[in-house]
C-alpha positions as CSV (number, residue, x, y, z in Angstrom):
1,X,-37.7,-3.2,1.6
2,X,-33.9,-2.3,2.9
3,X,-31.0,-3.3,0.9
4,X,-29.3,-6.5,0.9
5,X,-25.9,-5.8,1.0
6,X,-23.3,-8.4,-0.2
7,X,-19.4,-7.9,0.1
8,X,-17.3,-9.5,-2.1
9,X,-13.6,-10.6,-2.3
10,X,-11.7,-8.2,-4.4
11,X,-10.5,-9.8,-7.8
12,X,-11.1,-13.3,-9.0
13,X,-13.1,-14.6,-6.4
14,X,-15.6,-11.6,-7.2
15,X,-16.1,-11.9,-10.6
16,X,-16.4,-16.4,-10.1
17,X,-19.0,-15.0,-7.2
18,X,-20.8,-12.7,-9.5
19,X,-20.8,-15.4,-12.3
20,X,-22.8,-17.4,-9.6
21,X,-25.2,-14.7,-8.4
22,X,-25.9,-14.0,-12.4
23,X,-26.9,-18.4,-12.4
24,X,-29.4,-17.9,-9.5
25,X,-31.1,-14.8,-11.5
26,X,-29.2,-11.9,-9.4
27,X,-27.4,-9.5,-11.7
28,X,-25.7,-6.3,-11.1
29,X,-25.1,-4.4,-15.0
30,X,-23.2,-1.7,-12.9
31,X,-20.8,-4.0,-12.0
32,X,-19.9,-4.9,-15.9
33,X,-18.6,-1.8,-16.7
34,X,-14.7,-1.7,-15.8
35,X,-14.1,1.9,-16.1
36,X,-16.4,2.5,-13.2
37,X,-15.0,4.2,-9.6
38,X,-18.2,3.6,-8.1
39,X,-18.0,2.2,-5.0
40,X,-21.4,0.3,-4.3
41,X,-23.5,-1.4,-7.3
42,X,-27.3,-1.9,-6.4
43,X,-29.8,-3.8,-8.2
44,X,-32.9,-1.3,-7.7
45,X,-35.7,-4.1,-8.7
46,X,-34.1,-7.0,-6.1
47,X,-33.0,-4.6,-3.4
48,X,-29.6,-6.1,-3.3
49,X,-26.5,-4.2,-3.5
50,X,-22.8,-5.5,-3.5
51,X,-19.9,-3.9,-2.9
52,X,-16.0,-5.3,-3.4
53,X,-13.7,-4.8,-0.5
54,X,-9.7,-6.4,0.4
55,X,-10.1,-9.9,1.6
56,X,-9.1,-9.2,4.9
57,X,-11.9,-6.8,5.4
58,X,-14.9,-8.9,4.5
59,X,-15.4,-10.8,7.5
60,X,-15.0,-7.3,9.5
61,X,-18.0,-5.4,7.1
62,X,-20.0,-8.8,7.8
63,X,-19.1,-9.5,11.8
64,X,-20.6,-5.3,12.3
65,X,-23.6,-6.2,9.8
66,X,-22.3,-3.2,7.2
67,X,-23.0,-6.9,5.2
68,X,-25.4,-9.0,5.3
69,X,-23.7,-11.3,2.7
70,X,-19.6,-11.9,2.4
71,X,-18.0,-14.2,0.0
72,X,-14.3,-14.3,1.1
73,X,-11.5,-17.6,1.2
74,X,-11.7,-19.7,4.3
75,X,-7.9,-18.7,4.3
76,X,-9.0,-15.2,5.6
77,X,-11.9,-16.3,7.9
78,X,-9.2,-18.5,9.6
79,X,-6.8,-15.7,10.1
80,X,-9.3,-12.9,11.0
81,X,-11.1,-15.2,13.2
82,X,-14.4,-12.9,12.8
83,X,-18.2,-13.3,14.6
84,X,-20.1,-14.8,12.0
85,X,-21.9,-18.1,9.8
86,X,-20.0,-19.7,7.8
87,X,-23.1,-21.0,5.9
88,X,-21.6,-22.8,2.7
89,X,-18.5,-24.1,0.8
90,X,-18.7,-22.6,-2.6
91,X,-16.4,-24.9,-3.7
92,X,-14.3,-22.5,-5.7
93,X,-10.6,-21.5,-5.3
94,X,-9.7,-24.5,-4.3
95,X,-6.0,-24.5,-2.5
96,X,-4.4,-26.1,0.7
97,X,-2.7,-24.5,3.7
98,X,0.5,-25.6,4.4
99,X,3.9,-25.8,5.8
100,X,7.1,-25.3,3.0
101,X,10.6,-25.7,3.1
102,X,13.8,-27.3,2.8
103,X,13.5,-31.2,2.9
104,X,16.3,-30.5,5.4
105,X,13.7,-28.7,7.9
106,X,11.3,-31.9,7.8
107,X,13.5,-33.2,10.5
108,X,12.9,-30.1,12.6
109,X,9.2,-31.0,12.3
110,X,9.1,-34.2,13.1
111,X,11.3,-34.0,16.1
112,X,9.2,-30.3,17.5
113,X,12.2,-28.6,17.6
114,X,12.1,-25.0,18.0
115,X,11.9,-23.3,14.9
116,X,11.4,-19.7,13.0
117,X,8.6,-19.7,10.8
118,X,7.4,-16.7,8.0
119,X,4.2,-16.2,7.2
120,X,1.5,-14.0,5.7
121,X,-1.3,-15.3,8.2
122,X,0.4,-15.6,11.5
123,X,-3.2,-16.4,13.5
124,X,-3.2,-19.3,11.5
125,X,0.1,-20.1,11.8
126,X,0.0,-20.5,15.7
127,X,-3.0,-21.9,15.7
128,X,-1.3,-24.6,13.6
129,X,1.6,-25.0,15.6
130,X,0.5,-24.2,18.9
131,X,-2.8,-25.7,19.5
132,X,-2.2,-28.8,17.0
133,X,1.3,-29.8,16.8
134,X,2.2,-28.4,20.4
135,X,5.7,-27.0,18.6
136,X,6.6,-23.6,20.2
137,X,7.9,-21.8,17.1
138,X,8.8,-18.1,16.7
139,X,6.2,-16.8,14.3
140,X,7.8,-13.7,12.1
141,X,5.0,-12.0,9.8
142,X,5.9,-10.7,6.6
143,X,3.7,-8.9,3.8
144,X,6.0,-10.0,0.8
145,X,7.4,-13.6,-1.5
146,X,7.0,-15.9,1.6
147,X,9.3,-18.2,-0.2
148,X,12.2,-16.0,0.2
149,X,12.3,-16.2,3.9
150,X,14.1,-19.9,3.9
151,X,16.0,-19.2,0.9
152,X,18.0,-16.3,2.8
153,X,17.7,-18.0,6.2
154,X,15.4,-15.3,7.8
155,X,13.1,-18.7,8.9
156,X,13.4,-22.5,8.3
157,X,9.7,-22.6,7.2
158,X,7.0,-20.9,5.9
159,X,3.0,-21.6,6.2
160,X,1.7,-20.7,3.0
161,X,-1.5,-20.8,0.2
162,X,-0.3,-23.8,-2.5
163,X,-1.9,-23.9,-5.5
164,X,0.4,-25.7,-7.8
165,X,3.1,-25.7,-5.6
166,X,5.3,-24.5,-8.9
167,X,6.7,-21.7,-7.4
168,X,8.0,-23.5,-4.2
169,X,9.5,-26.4,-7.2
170,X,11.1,-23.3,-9.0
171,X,12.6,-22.3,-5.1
172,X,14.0,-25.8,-3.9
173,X,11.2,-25.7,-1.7
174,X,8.6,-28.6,-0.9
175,X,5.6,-28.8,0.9
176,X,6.3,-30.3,4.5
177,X,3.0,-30.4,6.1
178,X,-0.7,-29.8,5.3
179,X,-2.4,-27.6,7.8
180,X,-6.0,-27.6,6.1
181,X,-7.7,-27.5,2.6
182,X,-8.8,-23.9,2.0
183,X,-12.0,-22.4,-0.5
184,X,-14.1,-19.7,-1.5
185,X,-16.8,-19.5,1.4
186,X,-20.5,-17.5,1.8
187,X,-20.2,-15.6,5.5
188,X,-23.4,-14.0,6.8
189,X,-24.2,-11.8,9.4
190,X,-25.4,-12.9,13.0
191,X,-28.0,-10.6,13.3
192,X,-28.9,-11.0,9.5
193,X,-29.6,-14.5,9.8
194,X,-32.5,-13.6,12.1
195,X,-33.7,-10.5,10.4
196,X,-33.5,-11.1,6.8
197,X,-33.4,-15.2,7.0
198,X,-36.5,-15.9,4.2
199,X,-34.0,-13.9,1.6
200,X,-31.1,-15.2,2.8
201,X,-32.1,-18.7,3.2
202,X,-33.5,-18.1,-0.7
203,X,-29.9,-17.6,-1.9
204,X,-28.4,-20.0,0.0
205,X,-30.9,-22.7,-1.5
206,X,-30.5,-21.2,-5.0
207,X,-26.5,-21.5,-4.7
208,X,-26.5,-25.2,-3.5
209,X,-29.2,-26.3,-6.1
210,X,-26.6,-24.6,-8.8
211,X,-23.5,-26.2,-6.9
212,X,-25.1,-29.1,-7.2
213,X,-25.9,-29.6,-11.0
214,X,-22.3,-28.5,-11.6
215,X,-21.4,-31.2,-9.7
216,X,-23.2,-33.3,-11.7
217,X,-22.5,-32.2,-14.6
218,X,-18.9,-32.3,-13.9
219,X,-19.4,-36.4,-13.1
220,X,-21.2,-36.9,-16.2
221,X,-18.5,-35.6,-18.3
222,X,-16.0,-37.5,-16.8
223,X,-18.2,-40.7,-17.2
């Protein structure tokens, strides 16, 4: 039996994805210890092995079938626009896409004018503005504090995660516009989901069944 090979978000979205491989009976002990420079953790007796990779290189490892199995923010499948399934919502890391600034740029907006906008995740960005709003903006990518780019007047806007939306408070920032709700999602593989589908199709079964009595459990409380 070959390897199942899962890659996973570096960082909290691992260790919530690894919480919910652990629920469906898939644990990795290798993983647990923190002092570890190993680069790949297997699990001998299931045959699956994970690995933890930058965000921004998931859906690549999955679109060339390096993994079978990616768990990685819809915020990056957006931007890197990959060949692959999105198979499932795991309903965690829930944040929103969206479009900050001044209250004094909300005008701009509104009226399509043509504006500079910074951002982290350009593809989406132009997507955004190009294909939904027809605005023709400049798009200038930075790697940095998004927030600062208004603040010093290197753009009027930004398109940015929000969590809270503290930080943008703290800034004299707001958000403008929502450009799409954003969550932790499963990717697989094209060719995997022919190959290896019984195992697969297992997981994915075994994640919504857990997804589900959270959910549940979640109503009951609040009952």
């Amino acid at each position: 039996m070959r390897y199942l090979t899962v890659a996973l978000a570096k960082g909290r979205l691992a260790r919530k994805a690894m919480e919910l491989f652990e629920e469906i009976g898939i644990s990795c002990d290798e993983m647990k210890d923190k002092d570890s420079r190993k680069l790949i953790f297997v699990n001998e007796e299931l045959g699956i092995r994970f690995f933890l990779a930058k965000a921004s290189d998931v859906p690549t490892y999955v679109e060339y079938g390096a993994a079978d199995i990616g768990i990685v923010g819809k915020d990056t499948i957006l931007e890197e626009g990959r060949k692959l399934y999105e198979v499932m919502d795991l309903g965690v890391g829930k944040c929103r896409m969206c479009v900050c600034g001044p209250e004094s740029a909300r005008e701009s907006l509104k009226h399509h004018e043509l504006i500079r906008v910074a951002t982290k995740y350009p593809n989406i960005a132009k997507d955004y503005f190009y294909n939904q709003k027809y605005q023709t903006v400049e798009i200038i990518k930075l790697g940095g504090s998004i927030e600062l780019a208004p603040i010093v007047g290197l753009s009027e806007v930004i398109v940015d995660i929000v969590e809270t939306g503290s930080t943008l408070r703290e800034n004299g920032l707001a958000v403008l516009e929502e450009v799409c709700s954003l969550s932790a999602r499963m990717v697989v593989n094209q060719v995997s989901m022919k190959t290896e589908n019984e195992r697969i199709t297992r997981i994915i079964k075994d994640f919504q069944a857990i997804l589900k009595d959270s959910c549940a459990h979640k109503e009951e409380k609040a009952e």
